[in-house]
C-alpha positions as CSV (number, residue, x, y, z in Angstrom):
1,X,-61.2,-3.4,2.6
2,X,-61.5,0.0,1.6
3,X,-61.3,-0.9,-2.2
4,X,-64.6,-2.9,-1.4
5,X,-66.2,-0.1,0.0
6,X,-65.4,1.9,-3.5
7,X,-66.6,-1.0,-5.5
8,X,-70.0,-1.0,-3.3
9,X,-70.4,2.8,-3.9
10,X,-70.0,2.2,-7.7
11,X,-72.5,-0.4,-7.4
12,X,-74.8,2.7,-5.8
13,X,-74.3,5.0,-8.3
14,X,-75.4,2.9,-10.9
15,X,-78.3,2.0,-9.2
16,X,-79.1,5.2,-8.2
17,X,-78.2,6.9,-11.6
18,X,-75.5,8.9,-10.5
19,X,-72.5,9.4,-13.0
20,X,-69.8,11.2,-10.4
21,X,-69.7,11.6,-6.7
22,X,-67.4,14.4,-5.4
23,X,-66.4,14.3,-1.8
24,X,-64.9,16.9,0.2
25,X,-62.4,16.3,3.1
26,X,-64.6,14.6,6.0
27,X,-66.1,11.3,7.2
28,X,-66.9,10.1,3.4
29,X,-63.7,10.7,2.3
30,X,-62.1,8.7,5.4
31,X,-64.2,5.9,4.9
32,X,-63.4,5.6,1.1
33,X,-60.0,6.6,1.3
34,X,-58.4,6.2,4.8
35,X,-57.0,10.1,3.9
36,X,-57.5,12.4,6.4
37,X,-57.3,16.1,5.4
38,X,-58.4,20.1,7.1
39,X,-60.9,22.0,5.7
40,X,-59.8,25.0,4.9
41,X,-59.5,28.0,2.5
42,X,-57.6,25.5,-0.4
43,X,-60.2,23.3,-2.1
44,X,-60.0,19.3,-2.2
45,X,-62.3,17.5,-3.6
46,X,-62.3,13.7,-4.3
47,X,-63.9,12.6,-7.6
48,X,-65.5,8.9,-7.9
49,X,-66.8,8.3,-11.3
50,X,-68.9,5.5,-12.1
51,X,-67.1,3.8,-14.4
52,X,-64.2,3.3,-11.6
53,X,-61.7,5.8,-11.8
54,X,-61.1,8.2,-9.0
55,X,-58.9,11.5,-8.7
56,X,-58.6,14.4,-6.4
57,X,-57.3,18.2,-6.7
58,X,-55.5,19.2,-3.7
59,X,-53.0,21.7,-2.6
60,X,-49.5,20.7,-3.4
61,X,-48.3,20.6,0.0
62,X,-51.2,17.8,0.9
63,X,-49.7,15.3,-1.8
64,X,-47.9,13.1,0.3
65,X,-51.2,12.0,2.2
66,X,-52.7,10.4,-1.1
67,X,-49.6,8.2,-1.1
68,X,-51.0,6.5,2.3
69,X,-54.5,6.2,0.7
70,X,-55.9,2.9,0.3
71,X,-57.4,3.4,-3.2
72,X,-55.5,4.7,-5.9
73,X,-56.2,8.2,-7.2
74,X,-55.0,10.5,-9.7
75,X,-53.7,13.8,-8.6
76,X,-54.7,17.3,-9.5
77,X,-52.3,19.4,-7.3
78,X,-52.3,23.0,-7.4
79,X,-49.5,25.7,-5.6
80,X,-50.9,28.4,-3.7
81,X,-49.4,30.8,-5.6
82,X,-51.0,29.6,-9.1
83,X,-54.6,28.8,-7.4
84,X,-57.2,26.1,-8.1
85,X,-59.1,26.8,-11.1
86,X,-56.7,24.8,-13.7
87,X,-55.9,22.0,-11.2
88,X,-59.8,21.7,-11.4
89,X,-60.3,22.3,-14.8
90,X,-58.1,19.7,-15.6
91,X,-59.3,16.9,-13.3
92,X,-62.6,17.2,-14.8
93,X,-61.8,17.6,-18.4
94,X,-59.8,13.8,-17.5
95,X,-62.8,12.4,-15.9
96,X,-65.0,13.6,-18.5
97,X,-67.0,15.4,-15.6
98,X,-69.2,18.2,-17.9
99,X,-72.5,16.7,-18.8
100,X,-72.6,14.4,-15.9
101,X,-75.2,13.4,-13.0
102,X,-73.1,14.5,-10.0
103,X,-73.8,13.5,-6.2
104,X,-72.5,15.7,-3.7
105,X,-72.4,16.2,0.1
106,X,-75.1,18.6,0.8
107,X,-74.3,18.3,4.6
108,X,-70.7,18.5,4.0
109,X,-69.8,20.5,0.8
110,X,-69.3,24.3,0.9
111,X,-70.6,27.1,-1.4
112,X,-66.6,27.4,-2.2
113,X,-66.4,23.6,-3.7
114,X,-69.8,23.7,-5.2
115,X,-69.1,26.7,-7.2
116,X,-65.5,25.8,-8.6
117,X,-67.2,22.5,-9.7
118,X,-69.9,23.6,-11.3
119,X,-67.8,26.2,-12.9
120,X,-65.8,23.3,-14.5
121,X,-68.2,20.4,-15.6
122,X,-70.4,22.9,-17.9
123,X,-73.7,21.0,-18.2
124,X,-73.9,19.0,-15.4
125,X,-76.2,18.5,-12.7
126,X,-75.8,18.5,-8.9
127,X,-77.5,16.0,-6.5
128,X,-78.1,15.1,-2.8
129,X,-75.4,11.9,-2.3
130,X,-76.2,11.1,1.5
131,X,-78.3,8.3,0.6
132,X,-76.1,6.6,-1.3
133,X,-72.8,7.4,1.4
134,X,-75.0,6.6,4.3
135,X,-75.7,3.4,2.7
136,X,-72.4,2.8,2.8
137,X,-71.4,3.1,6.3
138,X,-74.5,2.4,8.6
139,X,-74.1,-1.0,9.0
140,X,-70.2,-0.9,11.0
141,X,-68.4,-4.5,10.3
142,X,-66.5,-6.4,12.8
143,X,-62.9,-3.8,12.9
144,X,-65.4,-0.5,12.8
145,X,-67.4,-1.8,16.0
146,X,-64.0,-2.9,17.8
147,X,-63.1,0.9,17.3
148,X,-66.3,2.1,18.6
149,X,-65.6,-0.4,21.6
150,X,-62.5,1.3,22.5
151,X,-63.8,4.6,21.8
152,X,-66.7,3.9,24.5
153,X,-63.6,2.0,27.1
154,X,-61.9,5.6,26.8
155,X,-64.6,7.2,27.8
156,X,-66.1,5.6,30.4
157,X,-62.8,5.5,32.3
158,X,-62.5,9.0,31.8
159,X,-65.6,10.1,33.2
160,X,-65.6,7.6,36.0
161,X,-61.8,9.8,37.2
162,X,-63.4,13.2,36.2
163,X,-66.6,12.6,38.1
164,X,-64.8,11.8,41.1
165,X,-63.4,15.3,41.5
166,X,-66.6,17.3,40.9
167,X,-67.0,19.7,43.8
168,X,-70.1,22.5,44.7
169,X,-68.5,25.7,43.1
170,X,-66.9,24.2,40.1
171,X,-67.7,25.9,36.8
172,X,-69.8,23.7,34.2
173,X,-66.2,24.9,31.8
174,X,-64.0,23.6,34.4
175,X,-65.8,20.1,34.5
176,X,-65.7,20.0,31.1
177,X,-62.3,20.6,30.7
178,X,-61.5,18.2,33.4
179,X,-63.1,15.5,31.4
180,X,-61.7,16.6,28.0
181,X,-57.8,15.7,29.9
182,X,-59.4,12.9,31.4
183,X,-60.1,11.4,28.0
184,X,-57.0,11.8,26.5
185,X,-55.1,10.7,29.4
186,X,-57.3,7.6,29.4
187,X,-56.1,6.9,25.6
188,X,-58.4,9.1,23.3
189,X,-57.2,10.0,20.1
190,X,-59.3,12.9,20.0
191,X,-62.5,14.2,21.0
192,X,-65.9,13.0,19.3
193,X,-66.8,16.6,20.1
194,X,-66.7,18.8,22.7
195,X,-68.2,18.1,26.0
196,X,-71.7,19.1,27.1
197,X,-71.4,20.3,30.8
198,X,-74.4,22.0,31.8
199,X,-75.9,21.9,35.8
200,X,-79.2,23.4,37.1
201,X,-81.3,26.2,34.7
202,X,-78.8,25.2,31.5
203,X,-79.5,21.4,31.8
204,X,-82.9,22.2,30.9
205,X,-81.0,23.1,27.4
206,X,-80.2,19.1,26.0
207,X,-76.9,20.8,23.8
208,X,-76.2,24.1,25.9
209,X,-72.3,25.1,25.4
210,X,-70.9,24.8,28.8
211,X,-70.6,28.1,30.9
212,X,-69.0,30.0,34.0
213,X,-72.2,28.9,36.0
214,X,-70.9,27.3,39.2
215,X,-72.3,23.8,40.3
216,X,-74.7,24.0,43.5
217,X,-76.0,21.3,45.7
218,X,-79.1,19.8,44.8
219,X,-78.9,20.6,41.0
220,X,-78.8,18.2,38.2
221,X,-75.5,18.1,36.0
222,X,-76.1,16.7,32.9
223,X,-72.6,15.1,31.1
224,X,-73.0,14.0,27.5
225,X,-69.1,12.8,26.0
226,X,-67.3,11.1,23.9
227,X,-63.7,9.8,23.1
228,X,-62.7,9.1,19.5
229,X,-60.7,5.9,18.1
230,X,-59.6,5.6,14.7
231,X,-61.9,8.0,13.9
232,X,-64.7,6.1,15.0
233,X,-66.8,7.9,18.3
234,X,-68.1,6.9,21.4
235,X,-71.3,8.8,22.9
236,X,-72.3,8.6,26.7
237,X,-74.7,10.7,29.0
238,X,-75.2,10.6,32.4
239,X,-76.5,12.7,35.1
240,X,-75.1,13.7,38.7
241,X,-75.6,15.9,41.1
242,X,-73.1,17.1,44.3
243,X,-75.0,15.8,47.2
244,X,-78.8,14.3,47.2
245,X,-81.7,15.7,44.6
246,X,-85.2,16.6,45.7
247,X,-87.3,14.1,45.6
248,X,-88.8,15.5,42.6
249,X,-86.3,15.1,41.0
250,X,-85.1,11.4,41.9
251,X,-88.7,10.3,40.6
252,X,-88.2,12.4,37.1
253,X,-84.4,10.6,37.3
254,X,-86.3,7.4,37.8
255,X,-88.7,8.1,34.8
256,X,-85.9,8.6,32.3
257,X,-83.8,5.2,33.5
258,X,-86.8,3.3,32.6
259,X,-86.9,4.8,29.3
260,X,-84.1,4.2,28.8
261,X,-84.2,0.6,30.2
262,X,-87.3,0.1,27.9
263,X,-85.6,1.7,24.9
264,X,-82.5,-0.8,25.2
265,X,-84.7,-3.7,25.5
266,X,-87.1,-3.0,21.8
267,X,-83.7,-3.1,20.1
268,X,-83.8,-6.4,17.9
269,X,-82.8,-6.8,14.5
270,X,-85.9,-6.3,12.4
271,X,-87.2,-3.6,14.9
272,X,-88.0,-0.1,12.7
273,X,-86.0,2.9,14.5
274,X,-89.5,4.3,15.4
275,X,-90.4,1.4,17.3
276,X,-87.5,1.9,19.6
277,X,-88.6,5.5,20.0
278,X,-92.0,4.7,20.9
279,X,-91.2,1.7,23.9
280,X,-88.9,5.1,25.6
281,X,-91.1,7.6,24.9
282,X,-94.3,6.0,26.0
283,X,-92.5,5.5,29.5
284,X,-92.3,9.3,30.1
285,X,-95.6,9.9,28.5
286,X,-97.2,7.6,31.1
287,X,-95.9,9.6,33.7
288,X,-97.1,12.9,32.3
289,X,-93.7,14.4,31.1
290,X,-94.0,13.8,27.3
291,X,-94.2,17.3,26.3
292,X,-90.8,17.9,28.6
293,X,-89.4,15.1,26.5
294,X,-88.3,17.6,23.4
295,X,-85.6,15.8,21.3
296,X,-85.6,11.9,19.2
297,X,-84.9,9.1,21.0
298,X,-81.3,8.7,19.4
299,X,-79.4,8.7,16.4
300,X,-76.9,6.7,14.3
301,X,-72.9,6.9,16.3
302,X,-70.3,5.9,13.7
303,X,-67.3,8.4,12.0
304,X,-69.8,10.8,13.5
305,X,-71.1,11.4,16.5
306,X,-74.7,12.2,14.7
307,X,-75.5,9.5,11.7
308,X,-78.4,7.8,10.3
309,X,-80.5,5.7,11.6
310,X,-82.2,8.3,13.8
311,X,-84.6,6.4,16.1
312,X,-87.4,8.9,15.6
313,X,-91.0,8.8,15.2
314,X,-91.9,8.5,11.0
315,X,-88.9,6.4,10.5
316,X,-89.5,3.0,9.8
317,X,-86.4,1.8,8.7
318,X,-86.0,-1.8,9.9
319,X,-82.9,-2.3,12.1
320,X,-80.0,-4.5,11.0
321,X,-76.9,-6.2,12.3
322,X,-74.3,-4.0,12.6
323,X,-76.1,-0.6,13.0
324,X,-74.9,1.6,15.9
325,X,-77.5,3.9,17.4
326,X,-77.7,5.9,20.7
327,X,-80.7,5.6,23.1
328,X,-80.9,8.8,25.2
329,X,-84.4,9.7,26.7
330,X,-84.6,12.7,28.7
331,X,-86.9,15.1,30.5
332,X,-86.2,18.7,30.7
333,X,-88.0,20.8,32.9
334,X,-87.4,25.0,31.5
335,X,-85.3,26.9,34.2
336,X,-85.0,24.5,36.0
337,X,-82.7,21.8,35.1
338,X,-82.7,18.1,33.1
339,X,-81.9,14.8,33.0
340,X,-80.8,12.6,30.2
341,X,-79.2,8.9,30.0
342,X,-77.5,7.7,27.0
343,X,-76.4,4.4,25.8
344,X,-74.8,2.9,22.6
345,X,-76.3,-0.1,21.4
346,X,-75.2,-2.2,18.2
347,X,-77.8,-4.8,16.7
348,X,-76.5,-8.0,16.4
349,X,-77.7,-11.4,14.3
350,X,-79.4,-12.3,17.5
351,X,-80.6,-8.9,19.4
352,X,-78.5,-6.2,20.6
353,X,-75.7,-5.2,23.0
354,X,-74.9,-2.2,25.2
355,X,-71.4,-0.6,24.4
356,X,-71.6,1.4,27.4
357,X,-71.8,0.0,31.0
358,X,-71.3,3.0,32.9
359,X,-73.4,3.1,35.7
360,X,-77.1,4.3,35.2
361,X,-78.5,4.7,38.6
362,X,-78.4,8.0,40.2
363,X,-75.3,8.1,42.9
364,X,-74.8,12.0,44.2
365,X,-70.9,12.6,44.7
């Protein structure tokens, strides 16, 4: 599988007139490789040249992963004690690297990789590669989306225990760790990323770091999570509250499930991203909240938990089978608190289906 996914990015770069592509450890070099490696202060760097060979310069002590790798790749390993520089010196003089069009990972890559590259492929020239790698991975296949299934099982069985033992007086960081144990009792291999817990003034805030805040009656607690499997993430938001909401804020709770009932149903292969944007964002227009509606209507869910597409106004890309987005309207109201509901929806041949089946009308605890 994976060596298909090398032979499509070749076929990129020659499209797209790019000689080399150099990854650094991350989601690109996962989904190319199946190697798994930390950032850190030693260098790695994957090198995919168009012609088909591939190599990587890595710390000595990392060696044994490229044996599980599901490509083959030449090794550049360096010990701490001699440093980098000849380990990349080397790899690039046997790729014939200098001179070269190179794609890198703007969003990924550090000053650190940039500059030791540069510093040894004299005469090249360094270019954004996110089109060409997001290419690559936004439409999942059949074993991708089963991950993303089970990623999305973890996690709603997770919050479903965790949200069972919110109590008034909890802290937003005690939820949240809740549900962080929660998800890996429930199976999770990790965490998509950390969980947003945030109740009352701070759910006004859609991606506010969970605090010491304590939950009162009466405010909304807005829970945005996700289990990972296989790498792959799940991504889920709902929003609670200990004991009943004004009615206020039942009708603005109201408003945002029908968003994000109308958002669901405009997803249909052939559909651009902004169309999908438009059917949830004209619902809370309509009811006089747009300008509290502040953020897209979703974005891409795959090896990361933020990927294209992004179903946005201006983007007119036309949805295919396969794609995995998020739909997540919300209305946030400044100092006072919020409500968002998020779903994960994969196009199909014949229209789209919901990952997530967690509840979606409002229950208090």
């Amino acid at each position: 599988m994976t060596d298909q996914r090398v032979d499509r990015l070749r076929e990129q770069m020659e499209w797209r007139g790019l000689d080399v592509v150099a990854l650094v450890p991350g989601p690109n070099l996962f989904y190319l490789t199946g190697c798994s490696f930390h950032l850190s202060e030693r260098p790695i760097v994957a090198l995919f040249t168009v012609e088909g060979r591939a190599a990587i310069v890595l710390p000595a002590l990392e060696v044994g992963q490229v044996g599980s790798a599901s490509v083959e790749m030449e090794t550049f390993p360096y010990r701490d004690e001699d440093g980098h520089d000849d380990a990349f010196r080397d790899a690039c003089d046997a790729l014939s690297v200098s001179g070269t069009v190179i794609g890198v990972e703007m969003l990924q890559m550090r000053g650190l990789e940039l500059r030791v590259l540069e510093q040894n492929a004299p005469g090249s020239q360094t270019t954004a590669a996110e089109d060409v790698l997001f290419d690559l991975r936004v439409r999942k296949d059949a074993s991708e989306i089963a991950l993303m299934r089970r990623a999305v099982t973890v996690t709603e069985a997770a919050l479903e225990v965790a949200v069972g033992q919110i109590r008034a007086g909890m802290t937003e960081r005690e939820i949240a760790a809740l549900l962080s144990i929660e998800m890996l009792r429930a199976g999770a291999e990790g965490l998509a990323f950390a969980p947003i817990v945030v109740a009352g003034p701070n759910a006004a805030m859609p991606h506010a770091v969970p605090s010491d805040r304590a939950v009162d009656p009466g405010d909304t607690i807005v829970i945005d999570c996700g289990a990972s499997a296989g790498g792959y993430a799940g991504d889920i938001t709902r929003t609670f509250s200990v004991g009943l909401l004004s009615a206020e804020w039942i009708e603005i709770y109201e408003i945002v499930q029908a968003a994000n009932a109308a958002g669901r149903a405009a997803a249909q292969p052939g559909v651009s991203a902004e169309e999908i944007d438009r059917a949830a964002r004209s619902v809370i227009e309509a009811a006089g909240y747009g300008a509290h509606f502040i953020h897209r209507t979703g974005h891409g869910l795959g090896l990361e938990a933020h990927e294209p597409p992004y179903i946005v106004s201006g983007n007119s890309r036309a949805l295919e089978p396969g794609m995995v987005f998020t739909v997540e309207p919300g209305i946030y109201l400044p100092g006072r608190g919020g409500v968002r509901i998020e779903d994960d929806m994969v196009i199909t041949d014949t229209g789209a289906e919901s990952l997530t089946a967690f509840r979606r009308g409002f229950t208090p605890l």
